[in-house]
Structures are given as C-alpha cells and as structure tokens.
C-alpha positions as CSV (number, residue, x, y, z in Angstrom):
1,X,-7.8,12.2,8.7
2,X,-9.0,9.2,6.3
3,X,-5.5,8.6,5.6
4,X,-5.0,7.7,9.1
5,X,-7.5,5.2,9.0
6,X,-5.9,3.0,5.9
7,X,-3.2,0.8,5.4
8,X,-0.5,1.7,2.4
9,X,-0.7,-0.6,-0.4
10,X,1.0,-0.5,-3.8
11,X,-1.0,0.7,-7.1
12,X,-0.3,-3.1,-8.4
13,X,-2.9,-4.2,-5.6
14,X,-5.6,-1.9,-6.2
15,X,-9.4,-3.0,-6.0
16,X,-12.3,-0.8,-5.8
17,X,-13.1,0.9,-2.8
18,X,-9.4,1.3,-2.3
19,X,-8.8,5.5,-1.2
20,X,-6.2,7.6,-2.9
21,X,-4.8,10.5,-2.3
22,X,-3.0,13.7,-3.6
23,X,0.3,14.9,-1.9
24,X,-0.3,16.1,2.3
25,X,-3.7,14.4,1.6
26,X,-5.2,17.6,0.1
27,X,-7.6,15.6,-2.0
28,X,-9.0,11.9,-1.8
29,X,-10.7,9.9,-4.3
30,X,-12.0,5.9,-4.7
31,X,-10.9,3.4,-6.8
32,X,-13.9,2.5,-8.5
33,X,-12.3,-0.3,-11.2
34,X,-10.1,-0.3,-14.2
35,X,-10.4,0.9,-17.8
36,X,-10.1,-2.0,-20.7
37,X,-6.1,-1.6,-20.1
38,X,-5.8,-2.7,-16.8
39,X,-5.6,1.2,-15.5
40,X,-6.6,2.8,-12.4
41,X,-10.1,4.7,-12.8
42,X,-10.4,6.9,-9.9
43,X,-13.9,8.8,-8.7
44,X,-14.0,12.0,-7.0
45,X,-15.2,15.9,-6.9
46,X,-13.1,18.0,-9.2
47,X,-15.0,20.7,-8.2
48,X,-17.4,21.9,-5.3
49,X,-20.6,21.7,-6.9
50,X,-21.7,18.6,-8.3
51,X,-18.5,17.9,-10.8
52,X,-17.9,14.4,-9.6
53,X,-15.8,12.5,-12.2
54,X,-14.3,9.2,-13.1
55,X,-10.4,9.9,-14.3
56,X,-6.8,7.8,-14.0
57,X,-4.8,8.3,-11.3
58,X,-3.2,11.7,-12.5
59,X,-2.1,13.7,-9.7
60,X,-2.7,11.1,-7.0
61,X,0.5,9.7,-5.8
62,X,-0.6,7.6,-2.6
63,X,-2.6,4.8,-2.0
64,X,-4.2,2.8,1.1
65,X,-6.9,0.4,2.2
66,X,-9.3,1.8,4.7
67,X,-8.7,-0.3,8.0
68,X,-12.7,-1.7,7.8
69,X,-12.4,-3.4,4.4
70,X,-11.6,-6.6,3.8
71,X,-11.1,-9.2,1.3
C-alpha cells in the first residue's frame, strides 16, 4: 500500500527519505544517503527480529517519493 502513496522517480534522483521497493512490493526500504561513491545506501529489516541494516540497492528494483515529501 505505501507504493500507492508515492510518485516514481528514477535512481539518478534519489535523496533520503526516498522509499524503495522489491518486485510486487514484497519488501520496502529508505534511502538513507549515499556511500563515498555516490551509491544508493538503503535501510531496512532483513529479518523479523531486530536485523535492521544499511545495504546498496541489491534486489530493490523500484523507486518513488512518498506523496507528503517535499523539496
């Protein structure tokens, strides 16, 4: 349902707070800023108990700004 609520943007416009998401939206993360080579760092649960981690966009293949955030 988050998906619903966002507008599709390309990975070249990124900024944190920006929601991606795996294929049919079975997982979401948050862009939360950018390694020293200008890549994606992502945050979100890998796992269901307290395994929340910071990775690159592996495995995410959409993303979208959430309809409440602006510039």
């Amino acid at each position: 349902m988050q998906h619903t609520y966002c507008t599709p943007i390309t990975w070249a416009e990124a900024i944190p707070g920006d929601l991606v998401f795996y294929p049919e939206d079975t997982h979401v993360g948050i862009v939360c800023g950018f390694d020293s080579g200008g890549n994606v760092q992502i945050i979100h649960c890998a796992s269901g108990a307290n395994n929340v981690v910071v990775t690159g966009k592996s495995g995410f293949t959409t993303i979208a700004r959430p309809s409440y955030y602006t510039s």
